[in-house]
Each structure stands twice: as structure tokens, then as C-alpha cells.
KOLTITI-313148 format. One record per residue (C-alpha): residue number from 1; x, y, z. Coordinates in nm, 2 decimals. Layout:
BEGIN
{site NUM {X Y Z}}
...
// end
This chain:
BEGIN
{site 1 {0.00 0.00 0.00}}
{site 2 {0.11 0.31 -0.08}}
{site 3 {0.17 0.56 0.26}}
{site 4 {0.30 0.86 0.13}}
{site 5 {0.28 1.01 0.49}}
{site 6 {0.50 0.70 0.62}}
{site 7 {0.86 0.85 0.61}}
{site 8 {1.03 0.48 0.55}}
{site 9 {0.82 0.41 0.28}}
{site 10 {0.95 0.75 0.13}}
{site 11 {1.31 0.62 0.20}}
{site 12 {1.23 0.28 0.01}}
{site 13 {1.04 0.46 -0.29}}
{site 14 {1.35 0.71 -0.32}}
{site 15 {1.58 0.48 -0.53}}
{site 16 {1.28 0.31 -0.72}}
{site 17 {1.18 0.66 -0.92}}
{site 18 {1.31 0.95 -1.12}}
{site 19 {1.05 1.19 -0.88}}
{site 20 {1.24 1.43 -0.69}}
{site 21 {1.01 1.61 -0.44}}
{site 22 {0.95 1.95 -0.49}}
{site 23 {1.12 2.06 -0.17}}
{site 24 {1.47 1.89 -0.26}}
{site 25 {1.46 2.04 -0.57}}
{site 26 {1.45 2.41 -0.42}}
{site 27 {1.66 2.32 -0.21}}
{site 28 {1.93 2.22 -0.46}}
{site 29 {1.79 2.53 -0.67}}
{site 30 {1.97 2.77 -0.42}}
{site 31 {2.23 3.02 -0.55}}
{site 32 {2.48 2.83 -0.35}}
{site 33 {2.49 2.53 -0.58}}
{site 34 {2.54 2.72 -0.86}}
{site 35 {2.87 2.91 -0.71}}
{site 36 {3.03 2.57 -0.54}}
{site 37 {2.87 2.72 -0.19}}
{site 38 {2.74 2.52 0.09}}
{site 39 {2.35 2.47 0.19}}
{site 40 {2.30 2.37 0.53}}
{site 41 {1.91 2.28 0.62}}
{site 42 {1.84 2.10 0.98}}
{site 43 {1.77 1.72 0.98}}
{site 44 {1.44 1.76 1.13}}
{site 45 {1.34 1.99 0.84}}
{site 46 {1.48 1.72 0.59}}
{site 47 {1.32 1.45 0.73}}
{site 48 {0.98 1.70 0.77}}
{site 49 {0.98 1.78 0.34}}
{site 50 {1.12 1.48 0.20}}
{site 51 {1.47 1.27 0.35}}
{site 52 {1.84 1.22 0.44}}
{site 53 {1.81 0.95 0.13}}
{site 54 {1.66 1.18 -0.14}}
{site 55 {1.94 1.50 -0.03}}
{site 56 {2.20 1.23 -0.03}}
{site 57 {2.06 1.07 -0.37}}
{site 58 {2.08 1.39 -0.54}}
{site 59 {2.42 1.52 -0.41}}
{site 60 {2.56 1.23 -0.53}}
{site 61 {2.41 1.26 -0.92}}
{site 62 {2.57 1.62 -0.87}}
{site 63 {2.90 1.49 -0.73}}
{site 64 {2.85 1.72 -0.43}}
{site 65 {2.91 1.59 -0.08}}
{site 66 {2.70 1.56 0.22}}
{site 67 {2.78 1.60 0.56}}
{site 68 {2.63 1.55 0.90}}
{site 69 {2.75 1.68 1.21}}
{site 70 {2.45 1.80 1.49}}
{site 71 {2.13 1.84 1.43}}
{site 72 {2.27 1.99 1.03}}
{site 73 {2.26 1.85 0.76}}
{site 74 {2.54 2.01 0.54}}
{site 75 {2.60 1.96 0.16}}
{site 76 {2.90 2.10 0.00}}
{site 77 {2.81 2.20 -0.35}}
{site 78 {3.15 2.11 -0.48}}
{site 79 {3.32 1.80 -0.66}}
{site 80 {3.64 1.88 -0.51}}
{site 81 {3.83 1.61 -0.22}}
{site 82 {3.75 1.71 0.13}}
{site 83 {4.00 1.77 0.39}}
{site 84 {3.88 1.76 0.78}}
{site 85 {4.14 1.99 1.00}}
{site 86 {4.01 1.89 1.30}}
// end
């Protein structure tokens, strides 16, 4: 059955279809991305709109890289190696 309310069965569904929801897309629509920036949205408003699997899903198809440190969710809009001072 389909629970589109049920945040796991968003998570399952997010590799099975080329649907992006309308949230990730503004969110990956910011000027940021465009200018190799960095967009940083909490988790709880990630989970809330959509989910950890579809910002990680299309970070990847962009080559970006996505961090988590806190409550953050952190995605560097950049294909370059990352270095972690401390």
C-alpha cells in the first residue's frame, strides 16, 4: 500500500523513481549550488519535506558531498576532495 505520509516508505520509494520532491529540488535550486557554496538545512526539516536518502541521492548525481555533524545536515556543492582539520 502506498503511505506517502509514512517517512520509510518515502526512504524505500526514493531509489525506485526518477521523482524528486518538490522541496529537494528548491533546495538544490539555491544560489549556493550554482557558485560551489554550501546549503545547510536541519535534519528535522529534511526528514519533515522529504529525507536524508533523497538529499543524499541527489548530491551524489551532482557529485557534491553531504555532511552531518548535529542536528545539520550540510551539503558541500562542490566535486572537489575534502579535507577535515580537526
Amino acid at each position: 500500500m502506498c503511505d506517502l505520509t509514512n517517512p520509510a516508505w518515502r526512504r524505500h520509494h526514493a531509489v525506485m523513481s526518477d521523482y524528486v520532491p518538490p522541496w529537494v529540488k528548491q533546495m538544490f535550486s539555491a544560489q549556493a549550488v550554482e557558485h560551489g557554496g554550501v546549503i545547510r538545512r536541519s535534519r528535522a526539516d529534511v526528514e519533515k519535506h522529504a529525507s536524508l536518502d533523497w538529499v543524499i541521492k541527489v548530491a551524489k548525481e551532482r557529485g557534491f558531498h553531504v555532511i552531518e555533524t548535529g542536528d545539520q545536515v550540510v551539503v558541500l556543492c562542490n566535486e572537489g576532495g575534502i579535507v577535515i582539520h580537526c
